[in-house]
N, C-alpha and C positions, 0 to 999 in steps of 0.2 A: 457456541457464541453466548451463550445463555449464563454461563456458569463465569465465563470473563465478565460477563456485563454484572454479576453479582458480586464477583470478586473484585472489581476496578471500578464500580459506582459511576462508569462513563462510556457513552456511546462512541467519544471520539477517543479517548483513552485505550478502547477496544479495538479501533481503527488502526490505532498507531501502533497496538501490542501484533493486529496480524500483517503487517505491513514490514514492522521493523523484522517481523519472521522470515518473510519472504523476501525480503533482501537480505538477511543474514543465511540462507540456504541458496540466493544465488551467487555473495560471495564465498562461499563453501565449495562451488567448484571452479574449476578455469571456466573465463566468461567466455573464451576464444579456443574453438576448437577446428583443427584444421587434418584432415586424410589427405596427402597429396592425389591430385586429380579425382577424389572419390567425394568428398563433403569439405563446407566447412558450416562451421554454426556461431554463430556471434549473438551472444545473450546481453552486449553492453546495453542497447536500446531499452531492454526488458528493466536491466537494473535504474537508466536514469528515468525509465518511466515510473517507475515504484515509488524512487525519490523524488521526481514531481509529485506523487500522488499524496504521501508524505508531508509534502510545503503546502501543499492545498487543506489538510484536513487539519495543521496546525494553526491556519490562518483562515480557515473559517470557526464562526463560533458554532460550539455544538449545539443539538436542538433541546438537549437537556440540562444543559449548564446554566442553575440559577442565575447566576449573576450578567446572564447579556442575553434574556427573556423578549425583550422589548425588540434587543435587533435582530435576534434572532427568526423575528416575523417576516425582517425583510433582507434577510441575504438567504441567497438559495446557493448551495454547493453542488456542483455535480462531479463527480467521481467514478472512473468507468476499472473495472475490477478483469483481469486479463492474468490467465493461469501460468505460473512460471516457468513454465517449459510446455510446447506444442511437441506433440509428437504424431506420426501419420504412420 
């Protein structure tokens, strides 16, 4: 994280570099997986949760972006961070 936040100059910038990651490795495989009668796994939920997560840190400003300093005091974002595949 360290090394993006140096390379990208941005908190939310960094946000959206591991976000866009994580839904491009979950369209990378079939979201819909089905064994008859044994499993099925359905990752669609995972990916439109990513891409709300996405619309939120686009449209919050970030906490280090000069230029929205002031409002930045009063909007608070929250973001909840859920790994892309459970496995048991």
């Amino acid at each position: 994280m360290e090394r993006r936040f140096f390379r990208l100059r941005s908190v939310q910038a960094v946000a959206l570099e591991v976000l866009g990651e994580r839904r491009a490795k979950l369209l990378g495989d079939p979201l819909k997986v089905t064994v008859d009668g044994v499993v099925t796994m359905d990752l669609q939920e995972n990916l439109r949760g990513i891409e709300r997560q996405i619309d939120q840190v686009r449209q919050t400003p970030a906490p280090d972006d000069p230029g929205e300093e002031e409002e930045a005091d009063e909007v608070m974002g929250v973001t909840w961070l859920t790994p892309g595949r459970r496995y048991r």
